[in-house]
Every structure is written in structure tokens, then in C-alpha cells.
C-alpha positions as CSV (number, residue, x, y, z in Angstrom):
1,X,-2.6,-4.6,5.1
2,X,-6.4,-5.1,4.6
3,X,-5.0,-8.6,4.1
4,X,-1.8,-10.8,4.2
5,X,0.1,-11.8,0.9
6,X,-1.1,-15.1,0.9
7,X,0.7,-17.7,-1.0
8,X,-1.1,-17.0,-3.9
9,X,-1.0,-13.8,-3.5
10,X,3.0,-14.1,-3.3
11,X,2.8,-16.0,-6.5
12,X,1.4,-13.0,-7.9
13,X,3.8,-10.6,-6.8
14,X,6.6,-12.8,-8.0
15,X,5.4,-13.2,-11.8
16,X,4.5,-9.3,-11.6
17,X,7.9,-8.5,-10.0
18,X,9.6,-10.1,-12.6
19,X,7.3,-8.3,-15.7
20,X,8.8,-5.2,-13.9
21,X,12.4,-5.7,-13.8
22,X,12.1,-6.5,-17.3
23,X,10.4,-3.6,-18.1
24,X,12.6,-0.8,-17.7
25,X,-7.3,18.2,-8.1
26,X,-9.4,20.3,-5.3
27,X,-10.2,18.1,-1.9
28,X,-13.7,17.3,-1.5
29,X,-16.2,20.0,0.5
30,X,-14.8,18.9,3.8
31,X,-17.5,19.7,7.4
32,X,-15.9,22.9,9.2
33,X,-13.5,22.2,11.4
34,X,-14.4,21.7,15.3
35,X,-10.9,23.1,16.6
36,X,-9.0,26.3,15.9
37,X,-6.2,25.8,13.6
38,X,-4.3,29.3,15.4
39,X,-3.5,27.0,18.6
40,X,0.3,26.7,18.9
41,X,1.4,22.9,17.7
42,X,3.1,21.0,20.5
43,X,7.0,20.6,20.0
44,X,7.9,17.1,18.3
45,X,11.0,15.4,19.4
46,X,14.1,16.3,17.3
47,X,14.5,13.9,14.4
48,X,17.8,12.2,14.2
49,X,20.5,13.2,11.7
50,X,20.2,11.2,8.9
51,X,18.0,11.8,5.7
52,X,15.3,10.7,7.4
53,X,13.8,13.9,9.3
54,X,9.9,12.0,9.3
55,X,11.9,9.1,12.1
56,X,11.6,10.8,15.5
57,X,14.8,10.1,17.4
58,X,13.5,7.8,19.3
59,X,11.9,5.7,16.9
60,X,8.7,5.4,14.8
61,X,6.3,4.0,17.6
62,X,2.7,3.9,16.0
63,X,-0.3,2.3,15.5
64,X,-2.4,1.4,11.9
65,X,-6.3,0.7,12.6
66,X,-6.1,-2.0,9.5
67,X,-9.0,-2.5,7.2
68,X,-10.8,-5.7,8.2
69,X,-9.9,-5.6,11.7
70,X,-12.8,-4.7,14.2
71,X,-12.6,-1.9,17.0
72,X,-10.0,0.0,15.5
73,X,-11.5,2.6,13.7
74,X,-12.7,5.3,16.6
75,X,-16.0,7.0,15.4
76,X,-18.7,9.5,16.3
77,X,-22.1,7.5,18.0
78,X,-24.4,9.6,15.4
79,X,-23.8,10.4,11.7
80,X,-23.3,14.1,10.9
81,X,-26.1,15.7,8.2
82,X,-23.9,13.9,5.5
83,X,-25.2,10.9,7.0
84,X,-21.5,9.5,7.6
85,X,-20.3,9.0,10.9
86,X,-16.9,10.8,11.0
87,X,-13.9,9.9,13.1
88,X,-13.7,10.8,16.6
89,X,-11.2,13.3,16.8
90,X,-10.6,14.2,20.4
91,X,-11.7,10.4,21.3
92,X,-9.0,8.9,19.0
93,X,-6.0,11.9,20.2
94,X,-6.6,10.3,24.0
95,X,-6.5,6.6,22.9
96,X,-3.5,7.4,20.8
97,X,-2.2,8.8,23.9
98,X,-3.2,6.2,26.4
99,X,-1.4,4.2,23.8
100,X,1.7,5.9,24.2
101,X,2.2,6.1,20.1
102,X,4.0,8.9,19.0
103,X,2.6,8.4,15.2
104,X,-0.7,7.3,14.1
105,X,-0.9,5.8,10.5
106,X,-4.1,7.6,9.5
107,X,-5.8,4.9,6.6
108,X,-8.1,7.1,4.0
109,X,-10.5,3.7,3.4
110,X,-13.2,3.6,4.9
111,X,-15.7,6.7,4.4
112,X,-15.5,9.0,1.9
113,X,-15.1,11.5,4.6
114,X,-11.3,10.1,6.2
115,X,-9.9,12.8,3.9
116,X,-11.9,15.8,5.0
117,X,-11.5,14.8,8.2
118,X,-7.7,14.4,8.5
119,X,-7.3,17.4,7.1
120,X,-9.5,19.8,8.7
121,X,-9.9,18.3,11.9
122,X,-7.3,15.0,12.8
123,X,-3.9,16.8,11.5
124,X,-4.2,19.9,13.2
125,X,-5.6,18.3,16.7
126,X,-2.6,15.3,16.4
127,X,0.2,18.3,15.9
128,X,-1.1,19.7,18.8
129,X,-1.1,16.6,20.6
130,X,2.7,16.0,19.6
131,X,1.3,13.4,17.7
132,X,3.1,12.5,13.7
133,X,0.6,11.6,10.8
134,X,1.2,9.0,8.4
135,X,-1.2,8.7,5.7
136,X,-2.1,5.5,4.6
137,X,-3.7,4.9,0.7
138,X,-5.4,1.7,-0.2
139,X,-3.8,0.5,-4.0
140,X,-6.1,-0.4,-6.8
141,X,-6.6,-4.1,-5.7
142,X,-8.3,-2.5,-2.4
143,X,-10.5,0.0,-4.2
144,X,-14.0,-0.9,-5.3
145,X,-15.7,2.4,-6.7
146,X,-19.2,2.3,-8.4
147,X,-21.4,4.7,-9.9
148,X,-24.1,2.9,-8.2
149,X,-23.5,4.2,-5.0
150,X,-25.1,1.0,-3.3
151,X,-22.5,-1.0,-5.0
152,X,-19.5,0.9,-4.5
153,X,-17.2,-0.5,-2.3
154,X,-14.2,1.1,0.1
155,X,-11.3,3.0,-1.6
156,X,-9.1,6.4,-0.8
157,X,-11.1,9.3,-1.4
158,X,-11.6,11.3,-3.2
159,X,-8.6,10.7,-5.9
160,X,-9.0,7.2,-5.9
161,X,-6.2,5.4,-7.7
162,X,-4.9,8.9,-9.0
163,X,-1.3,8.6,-6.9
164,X,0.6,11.2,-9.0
165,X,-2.6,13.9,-7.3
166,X,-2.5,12.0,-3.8
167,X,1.8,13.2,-4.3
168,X,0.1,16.3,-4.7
169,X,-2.3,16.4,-1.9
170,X,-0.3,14.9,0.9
171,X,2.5,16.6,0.0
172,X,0.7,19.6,0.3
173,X,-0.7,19.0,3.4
174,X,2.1,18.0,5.0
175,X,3.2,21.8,4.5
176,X,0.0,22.9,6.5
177,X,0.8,21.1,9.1
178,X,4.0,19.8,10.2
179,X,3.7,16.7,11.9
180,X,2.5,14.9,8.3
181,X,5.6,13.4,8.0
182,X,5.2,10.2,5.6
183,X,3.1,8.7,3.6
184,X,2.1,4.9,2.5
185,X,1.1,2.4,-0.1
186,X,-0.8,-0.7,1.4
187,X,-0.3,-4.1,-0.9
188,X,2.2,-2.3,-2.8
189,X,2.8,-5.4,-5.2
190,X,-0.2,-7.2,-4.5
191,X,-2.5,-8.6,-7.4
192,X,-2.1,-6.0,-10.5
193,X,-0.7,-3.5,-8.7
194,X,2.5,-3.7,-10.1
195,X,1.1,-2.6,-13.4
196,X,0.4,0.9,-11.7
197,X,3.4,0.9,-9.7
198,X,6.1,1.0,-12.2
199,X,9.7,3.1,-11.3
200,X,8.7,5.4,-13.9
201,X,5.5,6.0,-12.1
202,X,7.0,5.8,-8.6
203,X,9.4,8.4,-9.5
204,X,6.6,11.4,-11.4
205,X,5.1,10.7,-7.6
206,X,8.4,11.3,-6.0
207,X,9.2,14.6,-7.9
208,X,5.9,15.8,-7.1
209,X,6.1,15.3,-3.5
210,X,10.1,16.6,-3.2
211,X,9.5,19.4,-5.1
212,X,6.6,20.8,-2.7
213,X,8.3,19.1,0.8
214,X,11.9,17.0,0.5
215,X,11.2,16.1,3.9
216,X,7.5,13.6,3.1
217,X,8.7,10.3,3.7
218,X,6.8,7.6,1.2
219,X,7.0,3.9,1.9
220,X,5.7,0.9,1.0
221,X,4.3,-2.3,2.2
222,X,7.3,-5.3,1.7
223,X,5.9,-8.8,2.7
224,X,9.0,-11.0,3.1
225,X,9.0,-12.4,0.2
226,X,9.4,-9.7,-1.2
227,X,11.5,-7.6,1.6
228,X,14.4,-9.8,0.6
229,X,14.8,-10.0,-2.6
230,X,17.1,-7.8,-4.1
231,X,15.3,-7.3,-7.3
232,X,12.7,-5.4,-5.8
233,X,15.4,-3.1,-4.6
234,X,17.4,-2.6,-7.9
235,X,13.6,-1.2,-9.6
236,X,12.3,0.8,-6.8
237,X,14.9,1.3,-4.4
238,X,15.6,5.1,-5.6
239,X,12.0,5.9,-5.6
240,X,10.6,5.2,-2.2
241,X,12.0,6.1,1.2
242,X,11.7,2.9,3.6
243,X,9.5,-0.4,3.9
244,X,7.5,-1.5,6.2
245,X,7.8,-5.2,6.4
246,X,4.7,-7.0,8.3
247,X,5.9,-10.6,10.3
248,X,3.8,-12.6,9.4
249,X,5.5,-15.6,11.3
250,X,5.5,-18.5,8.7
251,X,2.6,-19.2,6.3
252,X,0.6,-16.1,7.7
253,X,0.6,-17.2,11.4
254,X,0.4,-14.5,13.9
255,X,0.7,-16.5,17.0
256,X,4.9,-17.5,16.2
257,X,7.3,-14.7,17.3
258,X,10.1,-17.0,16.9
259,X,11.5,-15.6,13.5
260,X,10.9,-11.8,13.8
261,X,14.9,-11.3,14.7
262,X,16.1,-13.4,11.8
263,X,13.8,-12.0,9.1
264,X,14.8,-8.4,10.3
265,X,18.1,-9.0,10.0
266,X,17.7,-10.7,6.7
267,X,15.7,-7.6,5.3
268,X,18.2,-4.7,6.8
269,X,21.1,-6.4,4.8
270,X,19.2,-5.2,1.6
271,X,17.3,-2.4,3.1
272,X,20.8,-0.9,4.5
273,X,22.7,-1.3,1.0
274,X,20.1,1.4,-0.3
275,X,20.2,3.4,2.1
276,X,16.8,3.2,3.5
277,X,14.4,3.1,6.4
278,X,12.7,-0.7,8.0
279,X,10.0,-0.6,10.1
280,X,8.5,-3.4,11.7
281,X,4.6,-4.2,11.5
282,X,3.1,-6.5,14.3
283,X,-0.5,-8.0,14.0
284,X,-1.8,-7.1,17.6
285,X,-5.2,-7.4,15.5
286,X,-7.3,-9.5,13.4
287,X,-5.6,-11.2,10.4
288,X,-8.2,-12.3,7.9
289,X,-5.5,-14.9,6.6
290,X,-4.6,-16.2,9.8
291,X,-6.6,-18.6,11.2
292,X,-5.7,-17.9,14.9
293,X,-6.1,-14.2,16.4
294,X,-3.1,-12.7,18.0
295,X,-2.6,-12.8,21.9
296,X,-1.1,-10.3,24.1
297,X,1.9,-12.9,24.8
298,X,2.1,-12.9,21.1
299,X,2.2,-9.4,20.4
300,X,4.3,-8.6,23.9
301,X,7.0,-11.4,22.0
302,X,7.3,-9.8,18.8
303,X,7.3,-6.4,20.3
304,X,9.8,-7.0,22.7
305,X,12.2,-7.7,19.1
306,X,11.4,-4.8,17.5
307,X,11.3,-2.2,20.5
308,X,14.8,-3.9,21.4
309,X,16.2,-3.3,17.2
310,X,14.3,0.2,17.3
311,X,16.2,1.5,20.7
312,X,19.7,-0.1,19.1
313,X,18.6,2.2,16.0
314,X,18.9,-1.8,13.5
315,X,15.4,-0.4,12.6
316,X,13.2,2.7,12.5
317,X,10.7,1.8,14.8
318,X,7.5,-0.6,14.9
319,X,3.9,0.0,14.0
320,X,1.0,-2.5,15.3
321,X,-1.5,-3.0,13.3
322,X,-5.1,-3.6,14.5
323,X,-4.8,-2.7,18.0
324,X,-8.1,-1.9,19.3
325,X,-8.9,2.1,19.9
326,X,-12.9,2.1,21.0
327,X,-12.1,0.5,24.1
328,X,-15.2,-1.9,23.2
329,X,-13.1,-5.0,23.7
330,X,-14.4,-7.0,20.9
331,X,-13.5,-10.7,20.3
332,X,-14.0,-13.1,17.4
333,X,-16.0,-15.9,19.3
334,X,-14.7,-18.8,16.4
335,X,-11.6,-18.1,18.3
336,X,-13.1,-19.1,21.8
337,X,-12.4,-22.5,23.3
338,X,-15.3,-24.9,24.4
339,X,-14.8,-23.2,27.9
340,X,-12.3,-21.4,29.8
341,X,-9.8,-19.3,28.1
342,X,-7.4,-22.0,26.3
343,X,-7.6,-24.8,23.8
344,X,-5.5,-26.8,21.2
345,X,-5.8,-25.4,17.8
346,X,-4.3,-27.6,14.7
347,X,-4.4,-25.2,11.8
348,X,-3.4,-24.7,8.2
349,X,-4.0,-21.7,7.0
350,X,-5.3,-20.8,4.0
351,X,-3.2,-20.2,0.6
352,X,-0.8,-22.4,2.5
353,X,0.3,-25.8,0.9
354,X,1.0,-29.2,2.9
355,X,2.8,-32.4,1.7
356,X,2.0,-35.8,2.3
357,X,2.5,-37.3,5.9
358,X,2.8,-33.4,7.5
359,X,1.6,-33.2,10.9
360,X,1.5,-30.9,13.7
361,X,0.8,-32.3,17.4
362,X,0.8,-31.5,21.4
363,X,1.6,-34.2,23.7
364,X,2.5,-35.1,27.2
365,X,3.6,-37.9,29.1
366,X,0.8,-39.3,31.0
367,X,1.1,-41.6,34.3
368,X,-1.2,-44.7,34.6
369,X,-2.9,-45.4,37.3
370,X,-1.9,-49.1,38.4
371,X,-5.2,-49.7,40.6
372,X,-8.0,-48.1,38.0
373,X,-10.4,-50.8,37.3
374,X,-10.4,-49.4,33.7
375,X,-8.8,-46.9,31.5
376,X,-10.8,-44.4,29.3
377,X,-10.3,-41.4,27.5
378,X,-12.7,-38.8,26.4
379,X,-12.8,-34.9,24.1
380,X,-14.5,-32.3,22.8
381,X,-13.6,-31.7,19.2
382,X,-14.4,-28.6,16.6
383,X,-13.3,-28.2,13.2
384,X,-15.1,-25.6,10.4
385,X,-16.3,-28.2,8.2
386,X,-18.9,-30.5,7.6
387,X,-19.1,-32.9,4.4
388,X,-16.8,-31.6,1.3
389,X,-13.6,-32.3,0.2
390,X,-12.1,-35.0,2.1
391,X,-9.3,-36.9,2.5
392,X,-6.7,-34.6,3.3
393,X,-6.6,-33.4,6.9
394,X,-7.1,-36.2,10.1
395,X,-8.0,-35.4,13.4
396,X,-5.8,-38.2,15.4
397,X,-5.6,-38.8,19.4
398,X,-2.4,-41.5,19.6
399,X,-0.5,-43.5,22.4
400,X,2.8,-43.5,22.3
401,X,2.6,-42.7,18.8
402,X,0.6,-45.6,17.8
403,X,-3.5,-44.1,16.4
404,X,-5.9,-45.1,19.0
405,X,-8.6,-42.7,17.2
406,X,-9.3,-40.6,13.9
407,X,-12.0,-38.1,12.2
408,X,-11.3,-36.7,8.9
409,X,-12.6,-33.3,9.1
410,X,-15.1,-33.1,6.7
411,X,-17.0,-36.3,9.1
412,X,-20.1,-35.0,11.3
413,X,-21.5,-31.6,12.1
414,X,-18.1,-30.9,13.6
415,X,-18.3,-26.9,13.6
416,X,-20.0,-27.6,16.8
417,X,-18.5,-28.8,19.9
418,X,-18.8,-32.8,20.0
419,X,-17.6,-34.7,23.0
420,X,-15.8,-38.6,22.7
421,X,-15.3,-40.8,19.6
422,X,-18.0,-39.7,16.8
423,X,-20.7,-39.0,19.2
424,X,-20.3,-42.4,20.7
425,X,-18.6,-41.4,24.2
426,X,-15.5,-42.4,26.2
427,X,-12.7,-44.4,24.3
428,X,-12.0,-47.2,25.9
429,X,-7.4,-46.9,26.0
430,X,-7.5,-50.5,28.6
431,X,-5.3,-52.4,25.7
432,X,-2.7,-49.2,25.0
433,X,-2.1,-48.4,28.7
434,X,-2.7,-51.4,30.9
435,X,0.7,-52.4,32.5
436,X,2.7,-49.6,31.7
437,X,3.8,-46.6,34.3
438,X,3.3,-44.0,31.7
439,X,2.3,-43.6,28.1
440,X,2.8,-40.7,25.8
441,X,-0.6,-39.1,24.8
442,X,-0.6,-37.0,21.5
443,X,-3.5,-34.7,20.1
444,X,-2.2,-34.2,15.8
445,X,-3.5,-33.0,12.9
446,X,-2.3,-35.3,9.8
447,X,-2.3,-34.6,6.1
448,X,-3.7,-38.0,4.6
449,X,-2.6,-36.2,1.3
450,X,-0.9,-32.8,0.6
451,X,-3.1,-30.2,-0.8
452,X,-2.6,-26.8,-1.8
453,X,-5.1,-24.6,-0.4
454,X,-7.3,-25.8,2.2
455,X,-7.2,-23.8,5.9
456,X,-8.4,-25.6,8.7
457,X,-8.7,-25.3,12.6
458,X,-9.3,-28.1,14.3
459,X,-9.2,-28.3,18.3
460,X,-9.8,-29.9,20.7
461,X,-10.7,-29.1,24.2
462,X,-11.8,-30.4,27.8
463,X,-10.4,-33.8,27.9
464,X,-11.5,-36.8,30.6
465,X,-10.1,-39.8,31.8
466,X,-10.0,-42.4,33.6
467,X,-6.9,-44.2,35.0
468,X,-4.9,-41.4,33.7
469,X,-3.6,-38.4,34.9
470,X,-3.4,-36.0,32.5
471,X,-1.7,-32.4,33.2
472,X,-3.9,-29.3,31.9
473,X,-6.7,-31.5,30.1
474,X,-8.4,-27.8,29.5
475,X,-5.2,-26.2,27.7
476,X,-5.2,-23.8,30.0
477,X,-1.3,-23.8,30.3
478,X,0.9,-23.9,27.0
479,X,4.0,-25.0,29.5
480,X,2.3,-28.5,30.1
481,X,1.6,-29.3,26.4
482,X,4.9,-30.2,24.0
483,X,4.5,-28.9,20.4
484,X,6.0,-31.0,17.8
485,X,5.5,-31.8,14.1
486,X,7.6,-32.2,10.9
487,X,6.4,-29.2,8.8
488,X,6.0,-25.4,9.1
489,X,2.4,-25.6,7.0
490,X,0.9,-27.6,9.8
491,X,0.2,-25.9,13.4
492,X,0.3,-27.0,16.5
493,X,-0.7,-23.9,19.3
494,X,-2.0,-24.3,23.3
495,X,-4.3,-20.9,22.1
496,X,-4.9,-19.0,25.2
497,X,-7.6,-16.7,24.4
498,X,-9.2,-14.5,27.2
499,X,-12.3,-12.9,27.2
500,X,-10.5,-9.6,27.2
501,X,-7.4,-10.4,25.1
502,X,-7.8,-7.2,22.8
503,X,-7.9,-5.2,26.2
504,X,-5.3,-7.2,27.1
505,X,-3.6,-6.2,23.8
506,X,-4.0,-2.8,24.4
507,X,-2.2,-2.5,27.4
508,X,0.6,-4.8,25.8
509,X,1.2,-2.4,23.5
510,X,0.8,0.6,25.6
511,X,3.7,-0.8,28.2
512,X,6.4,-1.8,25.4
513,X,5.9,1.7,23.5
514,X,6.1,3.1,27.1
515,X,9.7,1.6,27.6
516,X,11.3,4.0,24.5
């Protein structure tokens, strides 16, 4: 999950779906290991049952450090004489266990080193730790090899896009040490994949992995789109093990949990006729195709589903994805407000396509002040753009419902903060207020004209008035803003956003994995 299957993305999969149905080595020198592998391993829970001896009996409760997320991936300070700087072993075992994970879905991305190191240093410390391994390969459209090494890019070393000798390798490993119980394709029908990917390639990998442990577990990623449809099932539903389906909310928003019960139960109807194993991925991390980062109420909603399906055994447990291990508590400041922790955010996001006369808004009814001598109204407004293609999305402020003010998004300098109408100052509301007890005051983003890719944020923070009193002018407090709008491809979102939400985050995670 380096990214989301966008739309177009989805489009992709679909037409190389469809081309499928119709269409019937040594490990690199690896830097001596720092730990004794002669310790006893720690006892893993029992697994369950079933055919699936890599799901501890209570559940698959892991985290994925992602690929384009930041402060996930737990290093040494100083590169070793290779000049890489390998992963923290013993740093990373006590995060994963402050985490309360019971797996850790080891990525070989990064450095050309992940593989050496899970192998001689990572696997044996997480078995003695009581810790499982899941060992997660990047497909071709995520690997960028060059034989200019300054132009070679990240991809799973050191066999590449060979799958049939990764079969091999982590198979094999897995036999070393126990606790490698599954492995994972990321993007698994993403861009060209497909055309690597075929059942007849899926199932040389599976005999090669059987044959050396029946017990590795191999899964791949399932976006929704995919994850339900029942053609994806009838190709590869004899080759693989389980899916791991990533909500993704609707149109790659990771700040809706309202969904997550109805697309899992959507998925296990097709998942369950073959027999196979769903686990759950929550973004508690950055999303590069979401334009909102995840919140700890967020990620405390949509893990509060899936813990609740894991412990009633509807799934096979949850993995979040992105959940920051250095303990630096980093944050993306394009998500901050103009001060304090909240602000309005009207988004699209990108690959996403909106129709004519979509909107998204937040409103409140707004008592007038009878006595005020005047009545004005005043904002600070962002958006990322400045000049371009406009036309399509409008900035609006309205009383009861009627315009009183708009800013295509493409107008002014407007990734900066800019406070009133245009630069001009307070708006002066005296003709849509004077004489009424209360008015309705709505913040919207409109589309002018639909349009099929074109992401946006625009908010709007820190209003002022005068003769009105307005609840939470700071969107501080979600509870005092009403979200309302006619499609799911525009946003409306109060985005509370603390200085230490990935901290926050953390201990999110930490308490609902705790609750097993």
C-alpha cells in the first residue's frame, strides 16, 4: 500500500482483470548477526483449528510501516560500513511491543539491506519476542531498479520481481524460524501487474512454497473494488490464502469510518464461499491519495469495527498501516489549521470525479443579535492553488442558503492563509440578517462544472463577526458544525488535527489491540 488504488488506478485493474479471466538464488552477503540464534524462541499462542495455522487464535493484530508514510520505518542513527543505515532491531521489537501487535508485516522496500536484516537479525529477535513475521514484497509497478546506482529507485531485494525465487526464499525462511508465518503481495492488481500475476504463475509460486512449508500463508492486497467482485475470486481464489482488504472510506478518504462494517460484510460473503482468510487494513498513517491525514478518532472508529469482527472470528484480524514506530511524532504541516488544532477542510481527492452542482458544506444555525449596530462577517481561507485551471471548484460562505460570497480556487495566492473577502476585509451580512432571530450560516465547496481528476482542499478557519454569534468559529469541535452535501466525491470534515495526533495514534492503536 505504497499508495491507494485510485480511480484510475481502479480502471486499470478492471480492464487488466478482465484480460485475465479471459485468459485461462543465494540471499545477498547479509552483516553478522548481533543476537544468538541458540536462544529458545518464546511460545506463540495456539493457532485456531482451521487451515489457517499462520492466524493466531486470537486474531492477526499487526502493524505495516507503509512505503510513503513518514516515522514508520525504525532505523539505526549511523550507517553501518555498507553505508546503509539498517533497521533497529531491538528498538523496533519494544515499539512493536509497546504497540501491543502480535505480528509485524516486515516490508523488503526500502534498502537493499531489509532482507539481510530480517533474516539474520529481525526474525530470530521477533520469535523470541513472541512476535509473528509477515513479509511484505513490493510488485513490479513499485520497483524501480537501475544499473546506475544513483538512479535506481526502491524495490524488494535482492530478487526483485523474481516471485517464483521469493516462494523459495520465504518459504525457506519461514522453516528457520517459525514465527514467519505469511507472506504478501502489495498492489497486487495495480497498473501491469496483472500481466505477472497470472493463476498459472500464482499457482508455480504456491507449489513452491507448499512443497517446502504447507503451513506459509500468501495473501494479497484486495482494494474494494476488487474485494467484491467475484471474478477475481473464480481466477485466483485457489492460489492465494486470504486478502487483506484496505478501507479506504469512499473515494480514498481516510477520515470516514462509517462504511467499514458494510464493506466487510460485503467482502466475507465472497471471501467465505472460498474458503479464505479477510483481514482488515486501517490507514492510522499517511495516505498519499488522501488529501486529509488520519486522526486518532478516525483510526479509534474504524478499529473499534474491526477488533469487534476479529474477536467474533467474521474476520482474521486487522493490520494498521502507517502507525508511527520512532516515537519522533512527525506531522504533515499542509494538514495544520491557521491556529489551534481544528479547521474546515472541503476536499476532493484526487483520481476522484465530481458532477455538476456537487457540493459538500458545514453549517450552523446562528442567532442575530437584535441591538448590533451592524452585522459583519469575516475568514481565513487556504486552498493549494493559485492561477490554473479554473472553473470547477467554488469556495462559497451562504445565508440561509442564499451566496453571500465566492472564490474559485485557482483566484489569489490562496495556498497562504488570507483573511475576509479577497483580501478586502470583513463582509458586510446587514441586508441577509437584519430582522431575523437566526439565520443559517453555511461554509461549501461547489463544483461550478464536474471534472474528473482535480483534488483539492480548501478550508477555512478562524471566523469573526459581528452581531452574530457563532458556535466554534475555530472548528475546534466537530459536534457544533452540521455536515451536509449531495455527493460522496465532495468532502465536508471539522479536521481536528493535534500537534501530536501521530502520538496520539500510537496509543489509539496500542489500547484497541490491548482489548484482544
Amino acid at each position: 500500500m505504497r499508495r491507494s488504488l485510485t480511480s484510475t488506478a481502479r480502471l486499470a485493474v478492471t480492464a487488466a482483470l478482465a484480460a485475465v479471466l479471459t485468459t485461462g538464488g543465494a540471499a545477498s552477503a547479509a552483516h553478522p548477526a548481533r543476537t544468538a540464534r541458540t536462544a529458545r524462541p518464546a511460545a506463540l499462542p495456539a493457532a485456531p483449528t482451521t487451515n489457517r495455522p499462520w492466524v493466531p487464535a486470537d486474531g492477526v493484530r499487526a502493524t505495516h510501516p507503509g512505503g510513503n508514510t513518514i516515522g514508520t520505518q525504525v532505523r539505526e542513527a549511523k550507517p553501518r560500513k555498507d553505508g546503509y543505515r539498517h533497521i533497529d532491531t531491538p528498538r523496533l521489537i519494544k515499539r512493536l511491543k509497546e504497540l501491543h501487535v502480535n505480528t509485524f508485516y516486515y516490508t523488503v522496500w526500502d534498502m537493499p539491506t531489509d532482507w539481510a536484516d530480517l533474516k539474520d537479525e529481525f526474525a530470530p529477535a521477533a520469535q523470541r519476542a513472541g512476535i509473528r513475521v509477515w513479509v511484505g514484497l513490493a510488485p513490479p509497478s513499485e520497483c524501480f531498479p537501475n544499473d546506475d546506482a544513483h538512479l535506481a529507485g526502491r524495490c524488494s531485494r535482492p530478487y526483485e520481481t523474481d516471485f517464483l525465487t521469493w516462494a523459495d526464499q520465504v518459504a525457506r525462511l519461514s522453516k528457520t524460524y517459525s514465527n514467519v508465518v505469511a507472506w504478501a503481495i502489495d498492489d497486487f492488481l495495480a497498473s501491469d501487474n496483472a500481466k505477472l500475476f497470472t493463476h498459472d504463475y500464482l499457482s508455480r509460486m504456491r507449489q513452491i512454497t507448499k512443497s517446502i512449508n504447507p503451513d506459509l500463508g500468501l495473501y494479497t492486497i484486495a482494494y474494494y473494488g476488487t474485494a467484491t467482485n467475484p471474478g477475481f475470486y473464480a481466477t485466483y481464489g485457489d492460489v492465494i490464502d486470504g486478502v487483506v482488504y484496505p478501507y479506504l472510506g469512499k473515494d480514498n478518504n481516510t477520515n470516514d469510518a462509517s462504511a467499514v462494517a458494510a464493506n466487510l460484510d460485503a467482502i466475507r460473503t465472497l471471501t467465505e464461499q472460498k474458503h479464505l482468510s479477510l483481514i482488515l487494513l486501517d490507514y492510522s498513517g499517511r495516505l498519499l491519495d488522501s488529501v486529509l491525514a488520519p486522526t486518532a478518532r478516525y483510526v479509534n472508529d474504524v478499529l473499534d469495527v474491526g477488533m469487534r469482527y476479529t474477536r467474533e472470528h467474521k474476520i482474521d484480524g486487522v493490520i494498521s498501516y502507517g502507525t508511527q514506530l520512532t516515537g519522533e511524532n512527525l506531522t504533515d504541516p499542509s494538514q495544520g489549521p491557521r491556529q489551534g488544532d481544528g479547521r474546515l477542510a472541503l476536499t476532493v481527492a484526487p483520481h476522484v470525479g465530481t458532477r455538476t452542482g456537487d457540493y459538500a458544506e458545514a453549517s450552523q444555525e446562528v442567532t442575530v443579535d437584535p441591538t448590533s449596530p451592524r452585522y459583519e462577517l469575516s475568514w481565513w481561507h487556504r486552498d493549494p492553488f493559485y492561477g490554473g485551471l479554473g472553473g470547477y471548484h467554488f469556495k462559497q460562505v451562504l445565508i440561509d442558503d442564499q451566496v453571500i460570497w465566492e472564490s474559485d480556487v485557482t483566484d489569489w495566492f490562496n495556498f497562504m492563509w488570507i483573511n475576509g473577502s479577497d483580501r478586502q476585509g470583513p463582509v458586510d451580512v446587514t441586508q441577509f440578517v437584519k430582522g431575523k432571530k437566526k439565520v443559517k450560516l453555511s461554509f461549501r465547496l461547489y463544483e461550478r462544472q464536474g471534472v474528473g481528476d482535480y483534488y483539492t482542499d480548501a478550508t477555512f478557519d478562524d471566523l469573526s463577526s459581528i452581531g452574530l454569534d457563532i458556535r466554534d468559529p475555530g472548528f475546534e469541535h466537530p459536534s457544533a458544525w452540521q455536515i451536509s452535501g449531495n455527493s460522496d466525491h465532495v468532502n465536508a470534515t471539522v479536521h481536528v488535527y493535534h500537534h501530536d495526533e501521530p502520538e496520539r495514534i500510537f496509543r489509539t492503536v496500542a489500547r484497541q489491540f490491548a482489548r484482544h
